[in-house]
C-alpha positions as CSV (number, residue, x, y, z in Angstrom):
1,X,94.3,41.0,-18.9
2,X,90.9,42.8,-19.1
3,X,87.9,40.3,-20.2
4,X,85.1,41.5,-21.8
5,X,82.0,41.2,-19.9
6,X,79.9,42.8,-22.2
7,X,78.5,39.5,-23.9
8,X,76.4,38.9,-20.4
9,X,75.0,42.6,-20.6
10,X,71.2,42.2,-21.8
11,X,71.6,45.9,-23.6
12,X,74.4,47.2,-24.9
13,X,75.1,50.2,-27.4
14,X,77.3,51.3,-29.8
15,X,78.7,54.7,-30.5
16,X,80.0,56.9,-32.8
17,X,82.8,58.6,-32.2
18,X,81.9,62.1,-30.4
19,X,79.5,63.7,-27.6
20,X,76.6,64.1,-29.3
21,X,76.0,60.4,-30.2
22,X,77.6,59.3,-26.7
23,X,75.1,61.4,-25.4
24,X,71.7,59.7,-27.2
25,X,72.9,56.4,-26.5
26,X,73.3,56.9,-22.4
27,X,70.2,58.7,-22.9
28,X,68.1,55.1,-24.0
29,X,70.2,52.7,-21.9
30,X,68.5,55.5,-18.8
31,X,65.1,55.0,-20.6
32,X,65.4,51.5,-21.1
33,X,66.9,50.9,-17.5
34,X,63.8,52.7,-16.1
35,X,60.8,51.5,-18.2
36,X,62.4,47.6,-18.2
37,X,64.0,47.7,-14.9
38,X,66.5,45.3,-15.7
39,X,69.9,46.6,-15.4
40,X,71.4,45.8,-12.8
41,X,75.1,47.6,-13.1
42,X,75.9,48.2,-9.3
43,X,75.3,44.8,-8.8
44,X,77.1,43.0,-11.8
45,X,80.4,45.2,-10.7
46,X,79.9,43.6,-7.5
47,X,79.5,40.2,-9.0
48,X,82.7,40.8,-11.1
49,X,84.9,42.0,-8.2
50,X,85.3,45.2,-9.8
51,X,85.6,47.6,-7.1
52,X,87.8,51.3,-7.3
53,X,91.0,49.0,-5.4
54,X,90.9,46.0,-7.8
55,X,90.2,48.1,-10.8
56,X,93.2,50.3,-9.6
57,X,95.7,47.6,-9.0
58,X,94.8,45.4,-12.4
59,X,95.6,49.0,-14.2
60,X,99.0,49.4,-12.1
61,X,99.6,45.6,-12.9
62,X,99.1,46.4,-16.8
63,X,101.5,49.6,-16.7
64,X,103.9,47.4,-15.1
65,X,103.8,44.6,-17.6
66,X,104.2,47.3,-20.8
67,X,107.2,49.0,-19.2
């Protein structure tokens, strides 16, 4: 129901389980964001149709399927 649309993402990162490592990871995606200036995440959500509504209804719609 979801797809995964990390494949088009230029940068992505993998964590660990837990803050600490959560936390390093945003930290370079922000550094690399600002010294390569090409993330564009706003506008890819936009792209995708992923707004608070459709995002809120595809999660009602899943709920709805399981029960």
């Amino acid at each position: 129901m979801f797809p995964d649309y990390s494949m088009d993402s230029k940068v992505s990162y993998i964590t660990e389980q837990g803050v600490t490592d959560y936390s390093n990871r945003l930290l370079e995606a922000i550094k690399f964001s600002r010294t390569k200036n090409t993330l564009n995440g706003r506008g890819r959500l936009t792209e995708l149709g992923l707004d608070s509504k459709s995002v809120a209804q595809k999660i009602i719609s899943l709920y709805e399927s399981i029960i």
